[in-house]
C-alpha positions in Angstrom: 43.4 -4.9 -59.4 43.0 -6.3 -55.9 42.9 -10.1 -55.8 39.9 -11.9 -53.7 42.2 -12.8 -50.5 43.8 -9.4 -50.3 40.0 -8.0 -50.7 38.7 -10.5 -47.7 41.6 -9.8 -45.5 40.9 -6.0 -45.5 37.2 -6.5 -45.2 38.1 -9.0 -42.3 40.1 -6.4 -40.7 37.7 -3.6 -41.0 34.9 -5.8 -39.3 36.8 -6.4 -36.7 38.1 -2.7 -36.3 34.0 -1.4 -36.2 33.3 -4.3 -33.7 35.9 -3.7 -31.5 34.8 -0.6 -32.0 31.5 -0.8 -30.6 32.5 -3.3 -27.8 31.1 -6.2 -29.0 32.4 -9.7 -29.5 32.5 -11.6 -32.3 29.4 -13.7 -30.3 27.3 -10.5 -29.7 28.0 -9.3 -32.9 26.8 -13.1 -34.6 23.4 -13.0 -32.0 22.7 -9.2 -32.9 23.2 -9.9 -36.8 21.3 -13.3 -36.6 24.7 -15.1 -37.5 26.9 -17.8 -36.3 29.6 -16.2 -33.8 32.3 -19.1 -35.9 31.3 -17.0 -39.3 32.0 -13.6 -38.0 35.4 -14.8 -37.2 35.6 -16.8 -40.5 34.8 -13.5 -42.0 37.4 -11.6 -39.9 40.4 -14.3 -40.6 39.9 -14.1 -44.3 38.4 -17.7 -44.8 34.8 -17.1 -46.3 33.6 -14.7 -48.8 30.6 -12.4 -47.7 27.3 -11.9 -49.8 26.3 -8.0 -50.1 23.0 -9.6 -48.4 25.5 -10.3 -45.1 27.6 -7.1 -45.0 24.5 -5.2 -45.2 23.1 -7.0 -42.0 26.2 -6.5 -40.5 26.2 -2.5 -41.1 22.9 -2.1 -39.8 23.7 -4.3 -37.1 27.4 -2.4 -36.6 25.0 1.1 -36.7 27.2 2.2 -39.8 26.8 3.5 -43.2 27.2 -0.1 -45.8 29.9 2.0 -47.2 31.8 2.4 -44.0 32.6 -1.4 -44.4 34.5 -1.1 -47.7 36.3 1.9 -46.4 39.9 0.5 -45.9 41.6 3.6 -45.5 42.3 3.4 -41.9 43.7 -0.6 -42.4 45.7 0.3 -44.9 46.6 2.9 -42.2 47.2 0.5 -39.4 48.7 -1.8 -42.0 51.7 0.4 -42.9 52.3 1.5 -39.5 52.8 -2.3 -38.6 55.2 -2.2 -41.0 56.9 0.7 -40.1 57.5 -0.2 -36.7 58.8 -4.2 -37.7 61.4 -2.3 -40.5 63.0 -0.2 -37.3 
């Protein structure tokens, strides 16, 4: 089972893979969602938890499918190439 920090830190990461995504900055993305620009990035570095309430006004916000936020495939992607490339 996936413990709470792992869970945040790959949520974290996919936020900040679908904002990057969409050009936007962890400001924009705070002002478009009606959030603090601080609590995006607390989201994206792990340190809060996020209600259902707040990834859902992120996904409309992001212009993706809820779903598409607990989609870690491609982090875990990204996370093993990382780690492919530092074991070289």
């Amino acid at each position: 089972m996936m413990k709470d920090r792992e869970f945040n830190e790959l949520f974290g990461k996919k936020l900040r893979l679908l904002r990057m995504s969409k050009g936007l900055s962890q400001e924009e993305l705070g002002f478009l969602s009606g959030m603090h620009r601080t609590y995006i990035g607390q989201i994206e570095r792990a340190e809060k938890n996020i209600t259902i309430a707040n990834a859902y006004r992120l996904s409309k916000t992001l212009e993706v499918d809820i779903r598409e936020l607990f989609d870690f495939s491609d982090v875990y992607k990204e996370n093993s190439d990382k780690n492919d490339k530092n074991h070289k």
